[in-house]
C-alpha positions as CSV (number, residue, x, y, z in Angstrom):
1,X,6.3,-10.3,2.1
2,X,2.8,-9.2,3.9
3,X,1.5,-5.8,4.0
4,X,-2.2,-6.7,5.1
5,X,-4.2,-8.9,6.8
6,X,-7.4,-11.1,6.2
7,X,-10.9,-11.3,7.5
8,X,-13.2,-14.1,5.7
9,X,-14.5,-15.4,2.3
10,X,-16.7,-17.3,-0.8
11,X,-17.1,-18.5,-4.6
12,X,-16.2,-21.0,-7.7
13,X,-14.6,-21.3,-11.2
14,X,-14.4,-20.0,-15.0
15,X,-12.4,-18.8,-17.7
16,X,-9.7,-15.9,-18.2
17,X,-11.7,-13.0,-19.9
18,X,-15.7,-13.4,-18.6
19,X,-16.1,-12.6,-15.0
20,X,-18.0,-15.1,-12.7
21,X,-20.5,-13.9,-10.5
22,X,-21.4,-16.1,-7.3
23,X,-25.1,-15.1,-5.8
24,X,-24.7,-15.6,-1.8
25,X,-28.0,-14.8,0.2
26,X,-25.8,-14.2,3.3
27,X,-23.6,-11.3,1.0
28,X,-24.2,-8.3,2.6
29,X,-24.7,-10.2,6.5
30,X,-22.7,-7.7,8.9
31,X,-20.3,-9.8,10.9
32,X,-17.3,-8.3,13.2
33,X,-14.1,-7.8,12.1
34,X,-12.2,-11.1,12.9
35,X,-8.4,-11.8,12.6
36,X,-7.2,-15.5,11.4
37,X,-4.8,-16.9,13.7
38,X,-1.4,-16.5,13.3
39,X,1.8,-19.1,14.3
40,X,1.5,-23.0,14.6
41,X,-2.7,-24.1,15.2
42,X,-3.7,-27.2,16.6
43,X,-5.8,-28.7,14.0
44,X,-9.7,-28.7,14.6
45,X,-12.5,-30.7,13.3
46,X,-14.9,-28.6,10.9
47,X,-17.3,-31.3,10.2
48,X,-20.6,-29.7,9.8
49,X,-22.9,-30.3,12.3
50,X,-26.0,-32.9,11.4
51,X,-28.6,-31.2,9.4
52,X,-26.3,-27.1,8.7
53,X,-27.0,-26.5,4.9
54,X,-23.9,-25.0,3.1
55,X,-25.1,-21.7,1.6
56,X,-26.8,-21.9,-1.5
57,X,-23.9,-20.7,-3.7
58,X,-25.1,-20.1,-7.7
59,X,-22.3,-19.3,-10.2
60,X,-23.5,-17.5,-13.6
61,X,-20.9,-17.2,-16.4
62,X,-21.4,-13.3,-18.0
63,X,-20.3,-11.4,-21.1
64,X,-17.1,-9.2,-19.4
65,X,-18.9,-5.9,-20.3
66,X,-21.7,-6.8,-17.7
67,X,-21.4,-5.8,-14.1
68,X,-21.6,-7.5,-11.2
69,X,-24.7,-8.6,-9.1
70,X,-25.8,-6.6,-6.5
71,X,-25.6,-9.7,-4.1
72,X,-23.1,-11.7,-5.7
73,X,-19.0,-11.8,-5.5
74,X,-17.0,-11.1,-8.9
75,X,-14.0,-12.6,-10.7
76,X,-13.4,-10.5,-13.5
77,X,-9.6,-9.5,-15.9
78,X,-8.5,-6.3,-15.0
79,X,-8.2,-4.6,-17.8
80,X,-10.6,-6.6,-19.4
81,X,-10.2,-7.0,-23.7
82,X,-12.8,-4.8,-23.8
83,X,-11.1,-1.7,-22.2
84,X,-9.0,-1.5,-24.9
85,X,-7.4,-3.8,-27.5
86,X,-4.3,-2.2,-27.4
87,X,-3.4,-3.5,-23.6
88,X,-3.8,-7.2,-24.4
89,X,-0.1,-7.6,-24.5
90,X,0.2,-5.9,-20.8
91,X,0.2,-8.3,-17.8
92,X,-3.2,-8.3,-16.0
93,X,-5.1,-8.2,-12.8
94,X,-7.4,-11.2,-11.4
95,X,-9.6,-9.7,-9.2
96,X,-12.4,-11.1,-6.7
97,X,-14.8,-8.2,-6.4
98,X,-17.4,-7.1,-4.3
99,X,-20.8,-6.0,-6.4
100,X,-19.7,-2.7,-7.0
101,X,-16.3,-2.5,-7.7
102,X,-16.2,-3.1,-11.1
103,X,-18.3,-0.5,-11.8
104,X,-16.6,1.6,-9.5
105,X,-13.1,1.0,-11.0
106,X,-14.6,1.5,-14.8
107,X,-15.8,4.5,-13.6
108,X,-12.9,6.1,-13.0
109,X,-11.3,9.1,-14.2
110,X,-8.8,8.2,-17.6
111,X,-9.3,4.4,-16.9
112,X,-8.0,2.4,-18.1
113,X,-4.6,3.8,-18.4
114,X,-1.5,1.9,-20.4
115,X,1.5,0.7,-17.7
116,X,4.3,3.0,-18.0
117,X,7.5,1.5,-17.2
118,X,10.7,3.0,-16.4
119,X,12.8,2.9,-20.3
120,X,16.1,1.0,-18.0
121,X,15.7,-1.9,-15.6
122,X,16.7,-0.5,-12.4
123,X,16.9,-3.8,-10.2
124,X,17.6,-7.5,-10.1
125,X,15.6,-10.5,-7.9
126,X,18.6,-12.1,-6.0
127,X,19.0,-15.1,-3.3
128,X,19.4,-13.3,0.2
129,X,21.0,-15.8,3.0
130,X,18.3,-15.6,5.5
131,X,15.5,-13.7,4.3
132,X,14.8,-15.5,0.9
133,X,14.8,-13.4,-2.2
134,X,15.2,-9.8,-2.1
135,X,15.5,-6.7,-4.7
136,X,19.0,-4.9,-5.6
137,X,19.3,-2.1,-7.4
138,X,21.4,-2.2,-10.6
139,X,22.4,1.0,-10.9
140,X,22.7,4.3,-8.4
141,X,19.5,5.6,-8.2
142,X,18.2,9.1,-7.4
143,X,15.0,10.4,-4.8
144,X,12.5,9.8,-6.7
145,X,13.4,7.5,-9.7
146,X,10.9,5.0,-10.5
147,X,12.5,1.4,-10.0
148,X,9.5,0.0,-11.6
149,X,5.5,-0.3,-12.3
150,X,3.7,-3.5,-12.5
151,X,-0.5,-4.6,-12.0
152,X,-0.9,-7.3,-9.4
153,X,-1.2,-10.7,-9.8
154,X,-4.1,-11.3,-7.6
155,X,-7.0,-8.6,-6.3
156,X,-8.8,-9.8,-3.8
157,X,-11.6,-9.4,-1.2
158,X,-10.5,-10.2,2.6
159,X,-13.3,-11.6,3.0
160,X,-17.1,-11.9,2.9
161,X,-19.6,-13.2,5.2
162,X,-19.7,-16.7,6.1
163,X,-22.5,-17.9,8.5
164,X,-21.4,-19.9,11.5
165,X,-22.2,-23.0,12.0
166,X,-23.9,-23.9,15.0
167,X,-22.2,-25.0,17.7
168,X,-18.6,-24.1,16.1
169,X,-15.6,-22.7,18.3
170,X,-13.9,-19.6,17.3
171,X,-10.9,-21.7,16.0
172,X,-13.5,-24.3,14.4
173,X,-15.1,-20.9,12.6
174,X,-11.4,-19.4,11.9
175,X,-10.8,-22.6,9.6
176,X,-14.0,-23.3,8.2
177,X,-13.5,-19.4,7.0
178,X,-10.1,-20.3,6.1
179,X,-10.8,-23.7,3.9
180,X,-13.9,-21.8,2.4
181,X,-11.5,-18.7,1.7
182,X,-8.8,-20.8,-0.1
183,X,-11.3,-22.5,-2.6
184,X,-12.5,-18.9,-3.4
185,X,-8.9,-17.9,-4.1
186,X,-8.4,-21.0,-6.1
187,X,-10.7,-20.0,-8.7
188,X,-9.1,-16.5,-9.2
189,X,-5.5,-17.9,-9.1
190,X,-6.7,-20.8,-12.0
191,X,-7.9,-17.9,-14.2
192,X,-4.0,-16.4,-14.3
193,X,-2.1,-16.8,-17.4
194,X,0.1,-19.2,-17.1
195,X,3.3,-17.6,-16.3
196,X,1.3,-15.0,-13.6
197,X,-0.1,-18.2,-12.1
198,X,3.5,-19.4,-11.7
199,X,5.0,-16.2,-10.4
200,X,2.6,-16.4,-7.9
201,X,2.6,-19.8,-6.6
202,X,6.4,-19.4,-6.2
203,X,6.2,-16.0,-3.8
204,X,6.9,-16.5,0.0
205,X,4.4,-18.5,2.6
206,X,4.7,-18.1,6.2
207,X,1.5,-18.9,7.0
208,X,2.1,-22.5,6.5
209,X,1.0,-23.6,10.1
210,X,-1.8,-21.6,11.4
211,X,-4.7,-23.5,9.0
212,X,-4.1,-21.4,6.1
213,X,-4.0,-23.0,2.7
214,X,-1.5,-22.5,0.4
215,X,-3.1,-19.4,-1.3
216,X,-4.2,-17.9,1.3
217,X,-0.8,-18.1,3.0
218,X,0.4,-16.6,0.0
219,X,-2.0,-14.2,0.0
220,X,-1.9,-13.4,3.7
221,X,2.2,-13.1,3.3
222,X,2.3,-10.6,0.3
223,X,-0.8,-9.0,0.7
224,X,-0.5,-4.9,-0.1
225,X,-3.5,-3.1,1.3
226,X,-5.8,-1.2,-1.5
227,X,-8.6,0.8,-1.3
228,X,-10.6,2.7,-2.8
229,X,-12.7,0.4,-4.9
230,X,-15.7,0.1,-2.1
231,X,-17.5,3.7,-2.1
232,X,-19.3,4.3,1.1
233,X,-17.9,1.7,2.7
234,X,-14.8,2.4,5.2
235,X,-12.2,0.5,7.1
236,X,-11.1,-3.5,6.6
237,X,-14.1,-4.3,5.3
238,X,-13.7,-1.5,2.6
239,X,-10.1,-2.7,1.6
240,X,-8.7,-4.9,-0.7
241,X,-5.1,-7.2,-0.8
242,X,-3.2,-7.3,-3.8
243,X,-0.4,-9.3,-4.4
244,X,2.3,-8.1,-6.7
245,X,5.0,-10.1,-8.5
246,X,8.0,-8.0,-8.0
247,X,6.8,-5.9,-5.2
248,X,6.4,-9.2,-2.8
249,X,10.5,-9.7,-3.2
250,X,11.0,-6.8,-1.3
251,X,12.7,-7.5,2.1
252,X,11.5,-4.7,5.1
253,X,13.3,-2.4,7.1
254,X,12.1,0.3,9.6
255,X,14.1,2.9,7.7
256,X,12.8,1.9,3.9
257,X,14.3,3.6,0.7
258,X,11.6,3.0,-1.4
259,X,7.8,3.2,-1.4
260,X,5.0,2.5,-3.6
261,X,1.9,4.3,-5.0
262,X,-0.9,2.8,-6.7
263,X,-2.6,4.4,-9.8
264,X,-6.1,3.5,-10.2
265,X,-6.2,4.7,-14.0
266,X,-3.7,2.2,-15.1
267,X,-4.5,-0.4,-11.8
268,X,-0.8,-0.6,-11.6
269,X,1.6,-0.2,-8.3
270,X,4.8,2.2,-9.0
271,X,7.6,1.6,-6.6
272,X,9.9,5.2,-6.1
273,X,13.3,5.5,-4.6
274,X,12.9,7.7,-1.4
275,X,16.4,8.4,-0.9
276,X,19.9,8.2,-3.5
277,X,20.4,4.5,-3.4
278,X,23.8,3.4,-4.4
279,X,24.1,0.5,-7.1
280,X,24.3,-2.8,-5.1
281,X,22.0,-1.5,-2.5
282,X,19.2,-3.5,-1.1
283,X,15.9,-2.2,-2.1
284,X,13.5,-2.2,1.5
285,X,10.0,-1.9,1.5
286,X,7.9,-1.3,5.2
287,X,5.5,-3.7,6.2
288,X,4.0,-2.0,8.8
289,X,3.6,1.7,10.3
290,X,7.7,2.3,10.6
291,X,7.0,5.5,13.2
292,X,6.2,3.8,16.1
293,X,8.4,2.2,18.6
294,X,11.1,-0.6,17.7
295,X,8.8,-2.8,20.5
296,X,5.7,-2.1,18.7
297,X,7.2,-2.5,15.1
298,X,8.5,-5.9,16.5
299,X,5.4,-7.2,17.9
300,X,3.8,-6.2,13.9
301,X,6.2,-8.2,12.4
302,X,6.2,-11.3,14.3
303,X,3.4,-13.2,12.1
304,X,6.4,-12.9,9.1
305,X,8.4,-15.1,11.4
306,X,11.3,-13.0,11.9
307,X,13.2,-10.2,14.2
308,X,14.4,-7.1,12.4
309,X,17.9,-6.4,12.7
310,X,17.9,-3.3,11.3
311,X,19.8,-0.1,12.8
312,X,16.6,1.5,14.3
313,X,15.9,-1.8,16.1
314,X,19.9,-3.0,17.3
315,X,20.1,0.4,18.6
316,X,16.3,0.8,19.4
317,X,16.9,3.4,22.6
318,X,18.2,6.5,20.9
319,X,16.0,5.4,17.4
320,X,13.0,5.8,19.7
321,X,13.6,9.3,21.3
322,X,14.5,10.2,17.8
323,X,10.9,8.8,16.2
324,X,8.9,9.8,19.2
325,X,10.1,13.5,19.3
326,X,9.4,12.9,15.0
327,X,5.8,11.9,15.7
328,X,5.1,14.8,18.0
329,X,6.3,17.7,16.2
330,X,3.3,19.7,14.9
331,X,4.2,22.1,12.4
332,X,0.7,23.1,11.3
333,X,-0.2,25.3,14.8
334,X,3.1,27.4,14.3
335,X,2.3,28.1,10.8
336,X,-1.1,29.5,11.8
337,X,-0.3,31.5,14.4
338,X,2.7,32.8,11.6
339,X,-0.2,33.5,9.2
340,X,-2.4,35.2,11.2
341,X,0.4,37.9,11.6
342,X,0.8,38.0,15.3
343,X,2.8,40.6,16.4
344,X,6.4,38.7,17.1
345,X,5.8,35.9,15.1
346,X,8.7,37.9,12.8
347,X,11.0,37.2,15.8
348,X,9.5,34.1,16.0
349,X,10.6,32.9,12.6
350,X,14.3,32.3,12.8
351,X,14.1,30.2,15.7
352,X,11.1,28.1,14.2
353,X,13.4,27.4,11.1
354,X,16.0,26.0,12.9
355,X,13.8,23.9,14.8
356,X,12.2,22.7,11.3
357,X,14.9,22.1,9.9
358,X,15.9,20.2,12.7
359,X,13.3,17.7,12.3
360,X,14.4,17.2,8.8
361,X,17.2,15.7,9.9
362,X,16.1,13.3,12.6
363,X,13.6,12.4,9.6
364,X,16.5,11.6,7.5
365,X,18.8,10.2,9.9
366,X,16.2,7.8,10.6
367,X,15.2,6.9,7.2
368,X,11.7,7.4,7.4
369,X,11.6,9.9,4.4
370,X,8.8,7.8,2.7
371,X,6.4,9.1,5.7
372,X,4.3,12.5,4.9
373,X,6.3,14.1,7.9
374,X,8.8,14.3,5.1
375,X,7.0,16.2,2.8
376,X,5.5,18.6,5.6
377,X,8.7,19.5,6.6
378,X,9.9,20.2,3.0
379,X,6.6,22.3,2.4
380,X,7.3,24.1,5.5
381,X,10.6,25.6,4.7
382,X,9.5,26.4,1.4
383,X,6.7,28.8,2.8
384,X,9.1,30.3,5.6
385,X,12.1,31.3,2.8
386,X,9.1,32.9,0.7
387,X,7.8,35.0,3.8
388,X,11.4,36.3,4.2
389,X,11.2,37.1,0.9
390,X,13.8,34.6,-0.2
391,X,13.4,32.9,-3.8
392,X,16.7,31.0,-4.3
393,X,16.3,29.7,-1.0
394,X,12.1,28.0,-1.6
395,X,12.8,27.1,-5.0
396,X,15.5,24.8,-3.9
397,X,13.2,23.4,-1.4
398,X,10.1,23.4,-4.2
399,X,12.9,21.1,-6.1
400,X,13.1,18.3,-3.4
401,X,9.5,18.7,-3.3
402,X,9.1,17.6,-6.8
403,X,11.2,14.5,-6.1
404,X,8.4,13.4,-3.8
405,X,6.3,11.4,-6.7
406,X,5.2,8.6,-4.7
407,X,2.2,10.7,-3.0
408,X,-0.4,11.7,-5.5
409,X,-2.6,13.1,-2.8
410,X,0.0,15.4,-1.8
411,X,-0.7,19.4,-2.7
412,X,1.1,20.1,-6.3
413,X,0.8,24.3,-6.2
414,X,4.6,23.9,-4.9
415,X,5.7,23.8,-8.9
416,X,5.4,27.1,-9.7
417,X,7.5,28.0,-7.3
418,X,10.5,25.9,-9.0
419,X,11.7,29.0,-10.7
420,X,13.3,31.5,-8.5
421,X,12.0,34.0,-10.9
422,X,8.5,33.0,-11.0
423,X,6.2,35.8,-10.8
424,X,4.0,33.6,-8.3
425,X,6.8,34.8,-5.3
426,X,5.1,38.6,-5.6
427,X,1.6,37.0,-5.8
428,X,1.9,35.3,-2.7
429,X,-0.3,36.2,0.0
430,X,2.8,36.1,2.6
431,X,5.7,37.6,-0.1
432,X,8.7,39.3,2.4
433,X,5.6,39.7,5.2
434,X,8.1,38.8,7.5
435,X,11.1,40.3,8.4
436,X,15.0,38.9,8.3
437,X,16.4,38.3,11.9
């Protein structure tokens, strides 16, 4: 299902290994964000108007070590045969770059990295009455096992700039954007292997009434958000969608026990268990920002086409009170005033770890340990049990910590406190500075 959405798009056709670069004067043109409609579209008219020249679209085929064009969109293999011979036998990416990102991702520390996959299959693709296909697990899995690591099928840009015709309508732009956006996906999707190009056409479309072709309903449907490959340049217009295989199959919930993380070294996804799941389970993915309000997390899921049933939405009231008071807890102003040695704040303490740990579990009653509340809260406890001097107690908490594999930006000093005998306890700035009460 969709993670992202779409802006608009342009480009044309080649072969699997050497990228092709299409040279568009209007490239770097700045146009506002748009949003393509969602839901069932009357059909419009996009006939050009008498004497509106398509842009001049030239299509060189290059040797895959080249770049791109500094005014030109790329298709290009990710990794390419030339990053290293040895990967030829891993599935790859097609991607449809902006001038830049090649060079950007080839640029990267350790790239390009080998896929490594977990050594026992951990879930199954099954028929789910209602919602499709969906992910099980196939065994009971821990916080923080990795269910599985795969590249996407498809990279692409959301979009590029696409003069308007004159005279056009926003809904006669919004599907001229659209048709021009599908033929530029065709081209990528035609360079898949075979069985990638299959896998693909069979993931779920519910864009199917809104002027979207079929890949771009695809696309639109399964799209994960990626950045990172656009330096300098920030928001939609800096992100990518990528569509995975396996990932796509997951079905959502508000309260999701898994999550993924992508690794640009290897340009793979890695999905993680958040929570124990028992064998049999449902593996849930979110598709949208799961901390807000069951009314709000409705109104983001409506272009999938359906109403989430799950327990934070039958019972949305209390789930609400619980995720509101989740979202305004701030942790990080007690902790200063704590550090800056306040007189009292070793009174203080004992009453702030209660509340802390409080908000733990409203976090994991409500499921949403895959948000970075989660790992705050975690952190948190850790630093209060090595101010009162108590190692047992923050190496059990630097443990959990460690399950937490699925954030890569998260701070990773916590493991040397995973031995309660570490010498690092004396050598911490706050070691027994407060006192037990």
């Amino acid at each position: 299902m969709k993670r992202g959405f779409l802006k608009n798009s342009k480009a044309v056709k080649t072969s699997t290994e050497s990228p092709l670069l299409a040279s568009l004067a209007t490239l770097d043109q700045a146009l506002p964000p748009a949003r393509f409609p969602i839901g069932k579209t009357p059909k419009v008219d996009v006939s050009l108007p008498e004497g509106y020249h398509e842009p001049t679209l030239k299509v060189v085929e290059r040797d895959a070590r080249s770049g791109s064009f500094e005014t030109g969109m790329t298709y290009t293999t990710v990794p390419n045969s030339f990053d290293c011979v040895k990967f030829s036998s891993e599935p790859v990416s097609e991607c449809f770059f902006f001038p830049g990102s090649k060079e950007a991702l080839m640029n990267m520390p350790n790239y390009p990295q080998p896929l490594i996959r977990p050594k026992i299959t951990s879930f199954r693709i099954v028929d789910v009455a209602g919602k499709g296909k969906g992910l099980f697990s196939t065994r009971a899995l821990k916080m923080g096992d990795l269910i599985l690591t795969e590249r996407p099928l498809l990279v692409c840009a959301r979009g590029v700039a696409l003069p308007r015709p004159l005279n056009f309508s926003d809904e006669q732009y919004f599907q001229y954007a659209l048709d021009h956006l599908e033929r530029n996906y065709e081209i990528a999707v035609n360079r898949m292997r075979p069985e990638a190009k299959e896998a693909f056409m069979a993931l779920a479309n519910c864009h199917t009434e809104d002027g979207s072709g079929p890949l771009v309903g695809i696309v639109r449907t399964n799209g994960l958000s990626l950045g990172g490959l656009r330096p300098g340049v920030e928001g939609d217009v800096g992100t990518y969608n990528a569509v995975c295989k396996d990932i796509s199959r997951l079905n959502h919930s508000c309260s999701p026990n898994t999550v993924s993380q992508f690794g640009m070294a290897s340009f793979s996804y890695s999905l993680y268990a958040v929570r124990d799941i028992a064998d049999g389970e449902e593996l849930t993915y979110p598709y949208m920002d799961v901390g807000v309000s069951a009314a709000k997390r409705q109104e983001d899921l409506a272009p999938y086409g359906f109403v989430c049933t799950c327990t934070a939405c039958t019972d949305a009231a209390a789930s609400d009170a619980r995720r509101a008071d989740i979202a305004a807890f701030n942790a990080s102003a007690s902790i200063s005033l704590i550090e800056a040695g306040i007189a009292g704040a070793d009174k203080f303490l004992g009453k702030y770890r209660v509340k802390i740990s409080a908000q733990l579990k409203l976090v994991e009653q409500e499921g949403l340990e895959s948000l970075s509340i989660y790992w705050v809260l975690l952190r948190t406890l850790m630093d209060v049990h090595i101010w009162r001097g108590e190692a047992k107690e923050a190496s059990a908490y630097a443990a959990r910590l460690d399950k937490i594999r699925w954030d890569a930006d998260l701070a990773g000093d916590y493991k040397q406190f995973l031995d309660p005998k570490s010498s690092a306890y004396e050598k911490h700035k706050m070691w027994r500075k407060l006192y037990r009460r």
